[in-house]
Backbone as JSON Lines, residues from 0, in Angstrom:
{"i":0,"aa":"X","n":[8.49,-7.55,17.44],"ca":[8.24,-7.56,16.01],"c":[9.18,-6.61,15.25]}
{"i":1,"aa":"X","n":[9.4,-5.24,15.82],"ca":[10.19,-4.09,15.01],"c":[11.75,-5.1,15.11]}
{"i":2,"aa":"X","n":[11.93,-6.02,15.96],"ca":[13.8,-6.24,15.9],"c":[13.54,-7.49,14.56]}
{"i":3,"aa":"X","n":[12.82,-7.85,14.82],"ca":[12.38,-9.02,13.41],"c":[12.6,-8.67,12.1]}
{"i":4,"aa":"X","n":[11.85,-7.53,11.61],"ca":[11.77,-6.4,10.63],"c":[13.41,-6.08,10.48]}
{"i":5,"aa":"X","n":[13.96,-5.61,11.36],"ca":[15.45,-4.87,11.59],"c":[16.33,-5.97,11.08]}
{"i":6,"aa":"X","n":[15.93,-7.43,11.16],"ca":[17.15,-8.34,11.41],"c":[16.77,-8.57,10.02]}
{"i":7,"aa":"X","n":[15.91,-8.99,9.34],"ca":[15.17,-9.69,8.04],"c":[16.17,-7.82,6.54]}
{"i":8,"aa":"X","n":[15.93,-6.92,7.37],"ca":[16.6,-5.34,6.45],"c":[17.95,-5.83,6.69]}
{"i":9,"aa":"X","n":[18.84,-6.07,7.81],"ca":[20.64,-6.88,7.88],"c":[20.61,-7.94,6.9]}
{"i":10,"aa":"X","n":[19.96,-8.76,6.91],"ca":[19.9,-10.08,6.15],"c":[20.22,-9.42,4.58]}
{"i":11,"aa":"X","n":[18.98,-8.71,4.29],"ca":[18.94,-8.4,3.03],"c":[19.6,-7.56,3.1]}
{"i":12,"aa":"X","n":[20.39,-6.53,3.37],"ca":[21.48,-5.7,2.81],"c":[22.71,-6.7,2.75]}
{"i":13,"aa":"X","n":[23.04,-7.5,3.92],"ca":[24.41,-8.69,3.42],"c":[23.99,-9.14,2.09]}
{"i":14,"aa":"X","n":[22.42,-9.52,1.81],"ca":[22.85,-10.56,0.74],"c":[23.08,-9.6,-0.77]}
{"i":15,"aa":"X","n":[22.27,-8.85,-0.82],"ca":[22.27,-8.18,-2.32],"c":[22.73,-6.84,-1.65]}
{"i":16,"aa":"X","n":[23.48,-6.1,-1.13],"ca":[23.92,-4.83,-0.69],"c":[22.43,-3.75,-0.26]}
{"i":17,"aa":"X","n":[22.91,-2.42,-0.34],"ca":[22.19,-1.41,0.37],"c":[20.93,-0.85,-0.86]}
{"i":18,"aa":"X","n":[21.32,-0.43,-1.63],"ca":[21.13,0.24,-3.28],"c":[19.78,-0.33,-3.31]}
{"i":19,"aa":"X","n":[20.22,-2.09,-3.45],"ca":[19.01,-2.71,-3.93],"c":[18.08,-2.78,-3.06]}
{"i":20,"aa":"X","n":[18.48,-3.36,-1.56],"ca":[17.56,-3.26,-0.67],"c":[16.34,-1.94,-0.56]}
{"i":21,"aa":"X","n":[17.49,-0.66,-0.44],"ca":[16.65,0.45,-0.45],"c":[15.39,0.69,-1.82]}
{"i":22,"aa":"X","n":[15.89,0.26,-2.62],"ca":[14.86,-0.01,-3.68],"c":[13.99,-0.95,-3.73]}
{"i":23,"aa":"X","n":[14.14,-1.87,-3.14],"ca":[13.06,-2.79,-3.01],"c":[12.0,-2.42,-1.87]}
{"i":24,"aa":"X","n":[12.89,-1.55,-0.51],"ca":[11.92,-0.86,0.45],"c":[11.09,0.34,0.28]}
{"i":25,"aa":"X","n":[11.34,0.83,-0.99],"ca":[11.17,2.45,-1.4],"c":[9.55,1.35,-2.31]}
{"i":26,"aa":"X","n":[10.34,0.35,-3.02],"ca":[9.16,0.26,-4.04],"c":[7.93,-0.51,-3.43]}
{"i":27,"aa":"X","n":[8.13,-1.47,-1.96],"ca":[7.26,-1.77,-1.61],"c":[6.3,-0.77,-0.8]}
{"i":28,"aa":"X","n":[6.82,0.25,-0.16],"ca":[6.1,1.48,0.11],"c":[5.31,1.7,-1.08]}
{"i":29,"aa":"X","n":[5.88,2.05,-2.24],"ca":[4.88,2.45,-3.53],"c":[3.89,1.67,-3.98]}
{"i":30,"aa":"X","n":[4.05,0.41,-3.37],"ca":[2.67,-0.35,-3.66],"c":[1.86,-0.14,-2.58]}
{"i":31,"aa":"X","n":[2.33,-0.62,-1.42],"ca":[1.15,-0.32,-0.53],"c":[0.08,1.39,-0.18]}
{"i":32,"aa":"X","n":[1.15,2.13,-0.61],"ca":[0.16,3.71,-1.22],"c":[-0.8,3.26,-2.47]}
{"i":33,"aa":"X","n":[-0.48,2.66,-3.5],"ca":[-1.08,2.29,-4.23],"c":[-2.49,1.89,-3.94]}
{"i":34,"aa":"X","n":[-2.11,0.7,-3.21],"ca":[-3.17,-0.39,-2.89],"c":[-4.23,0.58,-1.98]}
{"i":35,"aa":"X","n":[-3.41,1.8,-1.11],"ca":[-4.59,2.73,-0.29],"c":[-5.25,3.17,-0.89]}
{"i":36,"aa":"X","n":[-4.61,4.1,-1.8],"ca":[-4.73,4.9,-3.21],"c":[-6.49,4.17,-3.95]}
{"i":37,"aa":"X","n":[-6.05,2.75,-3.98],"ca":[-7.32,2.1,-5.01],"c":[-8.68,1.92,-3.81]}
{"i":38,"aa":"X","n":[-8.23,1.74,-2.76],"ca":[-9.46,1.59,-1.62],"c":[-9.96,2.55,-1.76]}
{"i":39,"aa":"X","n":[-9.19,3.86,-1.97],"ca":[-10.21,5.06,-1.09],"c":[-11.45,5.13,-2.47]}
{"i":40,"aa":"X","n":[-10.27,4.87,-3.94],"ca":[-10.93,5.27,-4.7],"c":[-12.56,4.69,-5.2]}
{"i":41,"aa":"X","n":[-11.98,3.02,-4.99],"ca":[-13.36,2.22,-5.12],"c":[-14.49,2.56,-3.75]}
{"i":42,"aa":"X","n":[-14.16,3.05,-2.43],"ca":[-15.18,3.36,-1.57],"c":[-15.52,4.22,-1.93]}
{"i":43,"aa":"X","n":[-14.98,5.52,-2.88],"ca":[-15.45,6.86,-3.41],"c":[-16.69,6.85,-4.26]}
{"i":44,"aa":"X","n":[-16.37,5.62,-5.25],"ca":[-17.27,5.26,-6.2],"c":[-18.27,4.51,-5.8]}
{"i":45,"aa":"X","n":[-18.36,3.9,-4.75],"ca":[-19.4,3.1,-4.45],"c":[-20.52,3.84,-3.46]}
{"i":46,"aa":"X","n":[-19.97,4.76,-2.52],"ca":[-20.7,5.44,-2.0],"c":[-21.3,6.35,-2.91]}
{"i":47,"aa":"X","n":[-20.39,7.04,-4.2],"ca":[-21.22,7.99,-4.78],"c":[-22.67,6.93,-5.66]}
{"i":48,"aa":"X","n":[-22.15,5.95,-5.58],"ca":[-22.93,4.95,-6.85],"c":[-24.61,4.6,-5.65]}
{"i":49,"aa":"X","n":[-23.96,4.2,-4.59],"ca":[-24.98,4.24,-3.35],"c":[-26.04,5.39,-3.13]}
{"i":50,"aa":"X","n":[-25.75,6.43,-3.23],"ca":[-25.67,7.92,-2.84],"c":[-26.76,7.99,-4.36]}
{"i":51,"aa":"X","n":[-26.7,7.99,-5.33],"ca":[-27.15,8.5,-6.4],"c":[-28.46,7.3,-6.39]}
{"i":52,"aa":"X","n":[-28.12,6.14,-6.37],"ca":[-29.28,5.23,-6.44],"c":[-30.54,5.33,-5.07]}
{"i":53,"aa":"X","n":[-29.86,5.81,-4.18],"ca":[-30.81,6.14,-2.97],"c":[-31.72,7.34,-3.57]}
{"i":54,"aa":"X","n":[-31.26,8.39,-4.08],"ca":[-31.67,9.64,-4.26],"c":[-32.9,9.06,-5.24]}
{"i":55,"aa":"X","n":[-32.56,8.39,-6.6],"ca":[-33.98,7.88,-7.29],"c":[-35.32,7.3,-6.41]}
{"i":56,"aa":"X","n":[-35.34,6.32,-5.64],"ca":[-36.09,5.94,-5.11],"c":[-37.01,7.01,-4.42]}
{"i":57,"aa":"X","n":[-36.86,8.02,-4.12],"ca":[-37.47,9.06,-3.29],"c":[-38.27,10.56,-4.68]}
């Protein structure tokens, strides 16, 4: 799988050069932090939302 990845990064630096590639690899990193970024945050909120509605019942 990693030589797949490796050959698909050659491909795309021949076709549009290095610059862009690296920017397109830099920015898809920045989404997928993102996308962690929004998980942790919505499990944060839901457990606290969980967490607070348990506590009434008692």
């Amino acid at each position: 799988m990693p030589i797949l990845i490796f050959i698909l990064l050659v491909i795309l630096v021949a076709q549009i050069g290095f610059w862009d590639t690296f920017a397109a690899v830099l920015g898809a990193v920045g989404v997928m932090i993102l996308l962690v970024l929004l998980l942790v945050l919505i499990l944060a909120l839901t457990g606290t939302w969980l967490l607070r509605r348990g506590r009434r019942r008692f």
